[in-house]
N, C-alpha and C positions, 0 to 999 in steps of 0.2 A: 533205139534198140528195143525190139518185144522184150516182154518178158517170158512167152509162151516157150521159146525154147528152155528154160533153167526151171519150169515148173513142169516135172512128172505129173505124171496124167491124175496119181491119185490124191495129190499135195491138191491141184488145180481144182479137182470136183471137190475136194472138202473147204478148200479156200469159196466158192461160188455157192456152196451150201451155207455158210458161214453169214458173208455179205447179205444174202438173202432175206436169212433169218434175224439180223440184227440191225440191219441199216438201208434197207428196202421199205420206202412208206412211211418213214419214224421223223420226219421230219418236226425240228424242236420238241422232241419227245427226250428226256435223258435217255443213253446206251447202257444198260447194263448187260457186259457179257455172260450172263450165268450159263453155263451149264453145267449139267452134271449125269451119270449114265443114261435119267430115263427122255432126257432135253435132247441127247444124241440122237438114240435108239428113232426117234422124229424126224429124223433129218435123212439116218440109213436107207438102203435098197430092203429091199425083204430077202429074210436071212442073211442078212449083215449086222456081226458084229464090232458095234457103232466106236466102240473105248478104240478096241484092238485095229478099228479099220484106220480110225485117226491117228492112234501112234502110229503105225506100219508109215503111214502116208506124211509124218513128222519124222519119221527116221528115213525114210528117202532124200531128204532134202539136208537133213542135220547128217552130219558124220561122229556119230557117238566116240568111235574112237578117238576124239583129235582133241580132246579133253578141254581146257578153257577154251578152245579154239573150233566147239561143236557147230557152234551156228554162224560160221566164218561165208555161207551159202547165200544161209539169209540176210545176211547184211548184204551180198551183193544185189539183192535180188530186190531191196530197198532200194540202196544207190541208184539200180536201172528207173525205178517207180520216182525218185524222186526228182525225174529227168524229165518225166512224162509228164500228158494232163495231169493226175493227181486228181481224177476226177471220180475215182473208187479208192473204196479200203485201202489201204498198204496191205503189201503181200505177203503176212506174216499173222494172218486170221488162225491156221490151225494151231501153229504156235503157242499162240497165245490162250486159244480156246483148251489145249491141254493143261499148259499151267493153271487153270482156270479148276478142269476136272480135277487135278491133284488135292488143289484144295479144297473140293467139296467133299471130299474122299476122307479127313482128315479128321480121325476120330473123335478128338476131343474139341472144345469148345472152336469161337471162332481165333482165340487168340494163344492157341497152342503154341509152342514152343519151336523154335524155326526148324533145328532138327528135325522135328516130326515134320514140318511141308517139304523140305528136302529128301528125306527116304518116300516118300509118298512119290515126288514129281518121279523121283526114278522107277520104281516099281510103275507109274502106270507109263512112262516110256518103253518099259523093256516089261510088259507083263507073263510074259511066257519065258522070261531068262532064268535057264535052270544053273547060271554061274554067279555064284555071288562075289566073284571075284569083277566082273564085270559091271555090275551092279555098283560094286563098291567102286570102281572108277569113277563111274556116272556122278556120283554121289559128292566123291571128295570134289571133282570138278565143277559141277553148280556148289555146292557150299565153300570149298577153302581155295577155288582153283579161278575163282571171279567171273563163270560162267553165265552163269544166273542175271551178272551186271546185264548181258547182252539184251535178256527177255526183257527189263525192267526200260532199258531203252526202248527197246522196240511200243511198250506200252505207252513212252511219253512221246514216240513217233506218233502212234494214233492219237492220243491227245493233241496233239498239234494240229493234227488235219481236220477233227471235229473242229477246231475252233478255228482254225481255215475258210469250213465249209461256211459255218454262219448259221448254222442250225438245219441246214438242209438237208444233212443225212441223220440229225439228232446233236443231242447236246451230251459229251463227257462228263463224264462221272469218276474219272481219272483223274487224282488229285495228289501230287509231288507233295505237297507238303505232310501229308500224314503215312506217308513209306518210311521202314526200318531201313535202317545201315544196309540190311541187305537186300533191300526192296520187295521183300512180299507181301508187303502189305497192297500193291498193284491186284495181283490174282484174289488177295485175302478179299478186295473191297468188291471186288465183282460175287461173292460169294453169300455176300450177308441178305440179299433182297431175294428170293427167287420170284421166281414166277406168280406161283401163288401168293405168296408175301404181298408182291404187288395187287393184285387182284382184292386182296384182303384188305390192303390199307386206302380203298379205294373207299370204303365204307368208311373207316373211321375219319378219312377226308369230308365223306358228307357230314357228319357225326360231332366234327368241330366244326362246321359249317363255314369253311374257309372258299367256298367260292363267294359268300355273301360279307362275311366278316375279313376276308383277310387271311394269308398265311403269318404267323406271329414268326418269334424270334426263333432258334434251332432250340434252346435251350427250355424253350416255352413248350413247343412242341413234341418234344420228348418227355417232357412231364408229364402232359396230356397223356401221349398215348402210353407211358406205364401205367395211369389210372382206367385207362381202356379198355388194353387186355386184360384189365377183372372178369371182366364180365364175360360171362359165355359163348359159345361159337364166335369167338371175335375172327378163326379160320387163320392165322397166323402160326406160322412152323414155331418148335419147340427152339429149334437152334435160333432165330430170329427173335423169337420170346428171352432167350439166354443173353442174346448180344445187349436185349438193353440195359441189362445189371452191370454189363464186360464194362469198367473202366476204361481198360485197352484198346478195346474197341469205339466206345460213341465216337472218337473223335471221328473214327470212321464212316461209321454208321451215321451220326445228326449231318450231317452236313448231304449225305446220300438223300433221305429221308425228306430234307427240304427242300434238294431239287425235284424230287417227285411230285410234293406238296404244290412247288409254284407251278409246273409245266401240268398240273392235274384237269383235267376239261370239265371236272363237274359228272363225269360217267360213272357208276358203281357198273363194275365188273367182274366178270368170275372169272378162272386159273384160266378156263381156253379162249378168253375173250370177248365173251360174251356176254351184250348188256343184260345187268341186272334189271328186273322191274319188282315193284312192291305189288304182289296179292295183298289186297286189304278187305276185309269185313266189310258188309254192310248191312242194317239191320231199318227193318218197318214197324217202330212200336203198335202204330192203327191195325198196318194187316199184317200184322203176326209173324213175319217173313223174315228168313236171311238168305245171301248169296255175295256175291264175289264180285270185285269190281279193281279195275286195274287203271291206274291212272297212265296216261299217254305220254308219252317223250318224244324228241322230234326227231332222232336216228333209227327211230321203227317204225315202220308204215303200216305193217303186221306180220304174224309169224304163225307157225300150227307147234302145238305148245303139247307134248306127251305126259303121261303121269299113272298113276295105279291109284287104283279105289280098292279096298277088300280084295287086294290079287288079280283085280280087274283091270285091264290097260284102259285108257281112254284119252282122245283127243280134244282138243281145244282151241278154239279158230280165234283171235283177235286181229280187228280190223279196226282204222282210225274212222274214227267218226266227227265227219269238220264243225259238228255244234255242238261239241261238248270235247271237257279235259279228259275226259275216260277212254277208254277203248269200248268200240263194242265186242261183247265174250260170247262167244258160243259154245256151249260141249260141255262147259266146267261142271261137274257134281255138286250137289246141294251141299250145303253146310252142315256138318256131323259136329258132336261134342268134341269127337274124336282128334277134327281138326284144330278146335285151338287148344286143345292139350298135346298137340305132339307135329304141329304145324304140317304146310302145304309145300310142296314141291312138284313144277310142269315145267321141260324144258321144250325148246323149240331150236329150230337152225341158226337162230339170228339172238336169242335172248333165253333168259330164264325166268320164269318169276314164282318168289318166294311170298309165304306167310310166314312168321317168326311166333311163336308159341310165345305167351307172357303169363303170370298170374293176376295182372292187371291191363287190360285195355280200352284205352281211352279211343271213343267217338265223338264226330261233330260233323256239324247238319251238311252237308253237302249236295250242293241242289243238282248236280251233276250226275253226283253220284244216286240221285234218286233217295237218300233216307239219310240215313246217321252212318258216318264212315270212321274206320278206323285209321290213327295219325300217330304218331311217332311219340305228340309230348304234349302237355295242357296249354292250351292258349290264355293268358289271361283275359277276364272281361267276355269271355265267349261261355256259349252254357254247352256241356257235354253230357254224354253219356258215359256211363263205367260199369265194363263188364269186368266180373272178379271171380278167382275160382273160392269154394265153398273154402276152403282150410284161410285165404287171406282177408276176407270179408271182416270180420270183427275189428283186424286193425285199418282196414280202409273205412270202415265207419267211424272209427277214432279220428282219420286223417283228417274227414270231410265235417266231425263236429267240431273240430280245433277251428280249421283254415276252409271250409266254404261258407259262401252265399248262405246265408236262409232260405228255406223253399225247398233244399232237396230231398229225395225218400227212396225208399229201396223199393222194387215192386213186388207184388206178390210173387211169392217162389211156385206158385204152381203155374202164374201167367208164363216166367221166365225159362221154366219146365218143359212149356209148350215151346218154347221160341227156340231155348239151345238145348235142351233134355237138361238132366242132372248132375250137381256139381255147378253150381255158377250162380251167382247173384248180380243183378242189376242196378243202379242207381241211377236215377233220374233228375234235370233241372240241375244238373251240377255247377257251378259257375265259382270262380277264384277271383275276385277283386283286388287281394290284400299277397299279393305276394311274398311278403316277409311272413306274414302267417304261416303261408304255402310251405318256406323252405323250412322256415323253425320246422312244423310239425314232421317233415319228410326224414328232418335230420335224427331223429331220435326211434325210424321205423325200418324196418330189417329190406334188406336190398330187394328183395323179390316185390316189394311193394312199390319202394322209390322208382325201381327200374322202370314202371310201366306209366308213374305219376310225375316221371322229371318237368321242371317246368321250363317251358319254351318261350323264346320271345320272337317281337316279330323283324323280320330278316328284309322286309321290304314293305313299301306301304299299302295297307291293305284296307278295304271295307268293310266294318261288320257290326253286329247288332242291326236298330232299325225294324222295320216293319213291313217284308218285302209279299208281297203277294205276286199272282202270278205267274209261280216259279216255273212250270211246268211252258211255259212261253220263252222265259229269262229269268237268268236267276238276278239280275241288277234292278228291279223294277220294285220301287218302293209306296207306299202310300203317304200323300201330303200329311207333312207332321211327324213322320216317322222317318225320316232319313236316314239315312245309315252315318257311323261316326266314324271317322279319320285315324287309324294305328298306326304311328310312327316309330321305324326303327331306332330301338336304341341301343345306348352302349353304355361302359363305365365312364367313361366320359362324356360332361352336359355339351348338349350341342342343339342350337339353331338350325331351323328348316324353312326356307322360303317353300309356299304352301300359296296356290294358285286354285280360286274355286270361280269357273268360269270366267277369267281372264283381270278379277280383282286377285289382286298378290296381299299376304301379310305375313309376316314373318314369326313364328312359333317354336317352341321350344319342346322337342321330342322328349316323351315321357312314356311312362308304363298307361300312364292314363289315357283314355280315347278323346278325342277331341270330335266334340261333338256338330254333324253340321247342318240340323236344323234349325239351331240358334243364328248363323249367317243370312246376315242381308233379311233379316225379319220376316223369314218365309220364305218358301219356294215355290215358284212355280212350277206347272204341269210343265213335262218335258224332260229333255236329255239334260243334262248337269256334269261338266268334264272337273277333276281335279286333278293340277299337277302339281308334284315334289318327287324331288331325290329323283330326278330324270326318271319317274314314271307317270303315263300318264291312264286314270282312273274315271271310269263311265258309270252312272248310275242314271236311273230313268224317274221322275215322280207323276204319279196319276192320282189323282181326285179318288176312284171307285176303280175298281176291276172292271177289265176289260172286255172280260167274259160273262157277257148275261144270259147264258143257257140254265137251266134249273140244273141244278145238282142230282144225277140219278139218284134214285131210293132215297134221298135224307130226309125229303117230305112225303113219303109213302107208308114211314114206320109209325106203328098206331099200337093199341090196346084196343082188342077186342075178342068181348067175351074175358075180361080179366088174361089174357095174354097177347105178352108182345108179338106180334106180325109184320111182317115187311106186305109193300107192294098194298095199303089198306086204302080203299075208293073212297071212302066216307069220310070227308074233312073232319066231322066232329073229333073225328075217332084218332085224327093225327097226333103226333106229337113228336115228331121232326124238326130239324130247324126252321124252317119255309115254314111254318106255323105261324099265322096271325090274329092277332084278336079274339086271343081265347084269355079266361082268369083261371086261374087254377092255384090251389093253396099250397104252399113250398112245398115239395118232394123232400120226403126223407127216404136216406139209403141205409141198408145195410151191407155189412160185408157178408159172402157166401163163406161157408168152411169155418164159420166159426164151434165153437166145443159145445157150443147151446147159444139159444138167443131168446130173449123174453121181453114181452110187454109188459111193465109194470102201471098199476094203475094209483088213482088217489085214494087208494083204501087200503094198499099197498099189498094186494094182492098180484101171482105173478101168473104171467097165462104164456107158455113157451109155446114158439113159431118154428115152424123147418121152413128151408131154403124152398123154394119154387124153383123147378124145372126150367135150366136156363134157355132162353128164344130159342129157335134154331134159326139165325141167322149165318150161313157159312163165311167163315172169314173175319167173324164177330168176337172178340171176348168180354162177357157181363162179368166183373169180378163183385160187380154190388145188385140187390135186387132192392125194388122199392116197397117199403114198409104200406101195406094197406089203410087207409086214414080211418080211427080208431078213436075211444074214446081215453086210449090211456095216456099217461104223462111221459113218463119214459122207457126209451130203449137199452136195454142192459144185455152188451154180448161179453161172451167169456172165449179168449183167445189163451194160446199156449203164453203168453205174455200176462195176459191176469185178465179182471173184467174192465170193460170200456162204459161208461152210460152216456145217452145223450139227451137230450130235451126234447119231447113232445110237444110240449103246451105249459101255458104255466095254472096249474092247480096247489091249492094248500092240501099238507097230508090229513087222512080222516081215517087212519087204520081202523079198522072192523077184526071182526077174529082171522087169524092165519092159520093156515093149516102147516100141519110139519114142513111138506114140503117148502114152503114159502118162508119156513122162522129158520131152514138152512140156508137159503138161499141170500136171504136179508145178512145172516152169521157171516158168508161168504165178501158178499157185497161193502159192507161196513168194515171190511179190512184192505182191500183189495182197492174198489171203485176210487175215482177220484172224478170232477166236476169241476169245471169251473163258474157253471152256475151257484150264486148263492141259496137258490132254492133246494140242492140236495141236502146242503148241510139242516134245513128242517127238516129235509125225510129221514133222514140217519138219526135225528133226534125223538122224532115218532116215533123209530122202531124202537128207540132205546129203553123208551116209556112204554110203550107193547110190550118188548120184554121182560120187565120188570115186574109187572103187574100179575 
């Protein structure tokens, strides 16, 4: 028997709207039926009102008057469906989809009072009913008259045929055990995820890193993600934000939540579908440069990506590039200050991609990406870069004198000036060996710092440190002796890794520590070198010398002549390049440019002050130091906003002569201020001492 004759024409186009939208394509995907006015209003003809067209088209088929006995229609209209293939929805999609609307209509939280989803289902069945007497039938009939039972079955009908289907139309999220006495909790649990929720928790999926680690327990995972939504644009609805305090709710909600978790592909997505991509930073300490670099995914092949500059539209073309992880970007705008204090947004047909504003972001070298990229979290044992905005800077240099490496430095604010304009300080050679350091010191510094300094581990085995040249060939190609070392994921639990390096096996123990593999097999030879573990398998290349013996433009052309630096200089003598051979030359001393004053002190202890020299004009160059002219005095004493600095000339004993004022200030200055770690100053502080006294 059809079913086409017992389904009006306008029951039938909202039931085929419905299917469509919910169980077309979704295959092992969970069903969540949400909707709610503006989910309709999608589905409508134009000028069609979407609530009012699906009740009209729900009261054709229901007989409001017939009181427990309203949906006496649709149960038949079941029986015929349950006759059939059985090889679409059951035929009770608007149905369902109204009870669905009531409750998202439903003022108060997700676990209001049943009362309240009862006056609601009716009002938006009968929304234009100017009889409240009619109304009030509806009402007492789903709440005291056991109508409502019918809809509640009809929900564990479609739960039965999802788990029929075997995941072909999706997997249910319709779960009997957690419905009230009066079953609303059916419609209630379709209500707690919407769209966007979805979309949203797609990030916080990557965020716990559950494609790599694992989906944890429900109770685990709800933990997580209250300490998630702290943090800012997490893009999660206020009423979904409320459910996870509702007591009455999680039971509803964690177990929703989980099935999302496990059926998740690993995609970050936005409300309409569309993959998400990371805008990341990239930055050229040498030449001076930033811009924009978008790492590649494999459901995008390329897309034309829209956006506004200064009220200005502008497009942006990415196209895969098959020898590299990146996209190549065309169109995008330079990098303003602007942008990382108030972040990036380009959409396109098929994706979006975002930059995320931070007061801290961390970079690492990325040969792909051409320079220093910006990444999500610190890697241990890896050297980064940190860009910081000017108000958090004091306490990221607390972070990085607790818990880094030695060796790192802030760079000059005027070099950093040039690079992102003003407002932002650099740090340089960062690197995190000591992890418990790392967390101690994060745990006692305010969110806007940790947030952009969390520390990361690693989620798959990977290669890094080592000595790679080449990059610009491949980025796997290392020099003999400097092999790259081995990063093993790990967890809180100790665990063994069978670890294959060129088809000798030994067995090792995944640690925060790299394991190092130029120590293997007492050398390595030239050539290709494979490592497998943890069913990955890992390429790196070793050579003796690079590959490329071409001269390096201009790096042996740059000379002194005439007392100033020049590029492109013909006259070997006059080089001093790298490519420079066989010349002696007596150590180079530098100073820094911008200092408050700078003086050559002598061993008479007289001071003779120097100005900066006119930096080369090399374009694309920055001198932050010029070299001190070779002289007969001992030391160099510059005075920075910081105090004064001295360094060592040569080694002379003091033989002070008379000073002139000038010089018996500057000596007053120095001897409170200067520090050396030569023991030779502490005799010039003492000559002056005796100069002044005398």
């Amino acid at each position: 028997m059809s079913l086409q004759p017992f389904l009006l024409e306008a029951y039938s186009r909202w039931q085929t709207r419905l299917a469509q939208l919910f169980f077309a394509g979704r295959g092992h995907e969970p069903v969540v039926l949400f909707v709610d006015r503006d989910e309709l209003q999608q589905l409508a003809a134009p000028g069609e009102d979407s609530a009012r067209s699906l009740a009209a088209a729900v009261r054709g088929l229901v007989d409001v008057e017939r009181g427990s006995g309203m949906f006496a229609r649709a149960q038949q209209l079941e029986e015929v469906w349950r006759s059939g293939p059985r090889d679409q929805p059951p035929p009770t999609l608007p149905i369902l989809a109204l009870s669905v609307l009531a409750a998202s209509e439903m003022r108060t939280d997700a676990s209001a009072r049943r009362n309240a989803y009862y006056k609601r289902l009716a009002d938006t069945l009968l929304p234009d009913s100017s009889s409240k007497a009619a109304v009030s039938r509806i009402l007492t009939a789903l709440r005291n008259g056991g109508a409502f039972l019918h809809v509640a079955k009809m929900w564990e009908e479609l739960d039965s045929w999802l788990d029929e289907q075997q995941g072909a139309f999706g997997t249910s999220t319709i779960r009997p055990g957690v419905a009230n006495e009066s079953r609303i909790g059916y419609p209630l649990s379709q209500t707690l995820v919407r769209q966007s929720d979805r979309a949203a928790l797609t990030r916080f999926f990557s965020a716990a890193r559950l494609k790599s680690a694992g989906v944890p327990s429900t109770e685990s995972l709800l933990r997580m993600l209250r300490r998630w939504v702290t943090r800012r644009g997490h893009g999660l609805t206020h009423r979904f934000v409320s459910s996870l305090r509702d007591e009455e709710v999680l039971p509803i909600l964690g177990p929703l939540i989980t099935d999302l978790a496990i059926s998740w592909d690993g995609r970050i997505v936005t409300r309409e579908g569309l993959r998400h991509l990371n805008l990341r930073l990239a930055i050229d300490l040498d030449e001076v440069r930033t811009w924009w670099v978008i790492p590649a995914v494999r459901d995008i092949t390329g897309d034309v990506l829209t956006g506004t500059r200064d009220g200005q539209p502008f497009e942006a073309l990415i196209t895969n590039d098959p020898h590299s992880t990146m996209y190549r970007v065309e169109g995008m705008p330079s990098v303003q200050s602007s942008d990382l204090a108030s972040g990036v947004f380009v959409r396109g047909q098929r994706c979006v991609a975002e930059f995320e504003p931070a007061k801290v972001l961390v970079l690492i070298g990325n040969a792909d990406a051409g320079g220093w990229m910006s990444v999500d979290s610190v890697q241990p044992f890896e050297e980064h870069v940190l860009v910081a905005t000017a108000d958090v800077a004091p306490t990221v240099s607390q972070v990085l004198r607790a818990a880094a490496d030695a060796g790192w430095y802030q760079l000059d604010p005027a070099f950093t000036a040039k690079l992102l304009g003003g407002g932002f300080r650099i740090y340089t050679r960062v690197v995190f060996s000591d992890h418990e350091r790392l967390d101690t010191a994060l745990a006692t510094m305010p969110s806007a710092v940790t947030a952009g300094l969390h520390r990361g581990t690693a989620v798959r085995p990977r290669l890094i440190n080592g000595l790679p040249i080449d990059r610009r060939v491949a980025s796997n190609i290392y020099l003999a002796g400097g092999e790259p070392d081995l990063l093993l994921p790990v967890s809180d639990k100790t665990r063994t890794v069978d670890v294959s390096l060129d088809g000798i096996s030994s067995r090792l123990r995944a640690s925060l520590f790299p394991i190092p593999l130029s120590g293997f097999r007492g050398g390595m030879e030239s050539g290709e070198h494979t490592v497998e573990t943890d069913e990955e398998t890992l390429t790196f290349v070793v050579e003796r010398e690079s590959m490329d013996d071409r001269e390096v433009p201009d790096v042996g052309s740059i000379g002194w002549v005439d007392g100033v630096l020049c590029g492109r200089v013909a006259n070997t003598a006059e080089m001093c390049g790298a490519q420079v051979r066989d010349m002696e030359a007596d150590r180079p001393v530098l100073a820094r440019r911008g200092s408050v004053m700078t003086v050559l002190i002598g061993a008479d202890g007289r001071m003779n002050k120097i100005s900066d020299p006119p930096p080369p004009n090399l374009p694309g160059l920055v001198f932050s130091y010029f070299e001190v002219p070779l002289n007969p005095a001992v030391w160099l004493a510059q005075k920075r906003t910081t105090g004064w600095s001295v360094i060592k000339l040569r080694g002379a004993e003091p033989a002070f002569r008379s000073l002139t004022d000038s010089d018996r200030t500057l000596w007053a200055e120095l001897c409170v201020s200067a520090r050396s770690p030569s023991p030779l100053w502490h005799f010039y502080v003492r000559a002056w001492e005796r100069c002044r006294a005398r």
